[in-house]
C-alpha positions in Angstrom: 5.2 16.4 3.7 7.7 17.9 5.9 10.3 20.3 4.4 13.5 20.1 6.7 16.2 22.6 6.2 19.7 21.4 7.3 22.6 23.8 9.1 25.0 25.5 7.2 27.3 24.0 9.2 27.4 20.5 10.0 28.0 19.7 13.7 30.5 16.7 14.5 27.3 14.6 16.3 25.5 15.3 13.1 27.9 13.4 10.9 28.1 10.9 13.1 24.2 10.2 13.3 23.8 9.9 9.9 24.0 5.9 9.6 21.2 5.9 12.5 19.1 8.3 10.2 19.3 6.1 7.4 18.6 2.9 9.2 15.3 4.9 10.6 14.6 6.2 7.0 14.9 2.3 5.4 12.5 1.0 8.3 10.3 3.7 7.9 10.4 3.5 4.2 9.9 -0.8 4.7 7.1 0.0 6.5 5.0 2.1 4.5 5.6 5.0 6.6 7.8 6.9 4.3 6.9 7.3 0.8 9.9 9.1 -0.7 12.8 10.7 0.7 14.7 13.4 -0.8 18.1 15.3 -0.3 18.9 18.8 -2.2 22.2 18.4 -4.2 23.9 21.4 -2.5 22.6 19.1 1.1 20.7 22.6 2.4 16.9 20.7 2.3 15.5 17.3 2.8 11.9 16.6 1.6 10.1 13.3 3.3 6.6 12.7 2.3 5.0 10.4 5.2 1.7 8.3 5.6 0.2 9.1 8.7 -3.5 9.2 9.5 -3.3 12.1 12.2 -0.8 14.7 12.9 0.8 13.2 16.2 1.6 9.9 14.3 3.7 12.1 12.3 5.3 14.1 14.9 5.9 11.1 16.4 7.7 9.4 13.5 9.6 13.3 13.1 10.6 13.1 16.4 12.1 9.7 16.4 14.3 10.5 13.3 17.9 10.8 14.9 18.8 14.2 12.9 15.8 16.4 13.6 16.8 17.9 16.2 19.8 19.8 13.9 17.4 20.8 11.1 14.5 23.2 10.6 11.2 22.0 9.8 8.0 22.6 8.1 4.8 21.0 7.7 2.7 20.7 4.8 -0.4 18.4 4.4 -0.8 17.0 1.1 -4.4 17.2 -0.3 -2.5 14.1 -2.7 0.9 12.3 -3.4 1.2 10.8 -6.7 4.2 8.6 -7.8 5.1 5.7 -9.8 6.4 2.6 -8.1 10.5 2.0 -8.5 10.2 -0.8 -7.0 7.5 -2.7 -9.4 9.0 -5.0 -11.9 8.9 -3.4 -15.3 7.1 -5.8 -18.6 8.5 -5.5 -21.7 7.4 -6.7 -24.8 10.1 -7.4 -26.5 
């Protein structure tokens, strides 16, 4: 998991990179290769949990997102990631 922590202030190139970080998030996220991706409501920290079987394959994803170069970050490795799958059609019996 990698804990990013987002300037106080915002710089103008920021802003403006924000539609190319979300079109790398959803192709990450199509992929596999993000498995959820989260935003603090006051904006101060993004969480991103990402499947990657060796640290360089996930510095290398990092790297390529077009905002990390404004934000702090910090690595954790996850002994597990558990979640329930939004996108799975839910059965009712009714």
């Amino acid at each position: 998991m990698v804990d990013f922590t987002l300037p106080t202030e915002l710089p103008e190139e920021f802003v403006t990179n924000i539609p190319r970080q979300r079109n790398a998030v959803n192709r990450l996220l199509g992929e596999g290769k993000i498995l959820n991706y989260s935003l603090s409501l006051e904006h101060s920290k993004l969480w991103v949990v990402f499947a990657a079987s060796s640290e360089a394959e996930l510095l290398e994803m990092v790297q390529g997102l077009p905002l990390t170069r404004y934000m702090k970050m910090k690595i954790s490795e996850l002994t597990f990631y558990n979640a329930s799958n939004p996108y799975a059609p839910v059965f009712s019996v009714n």
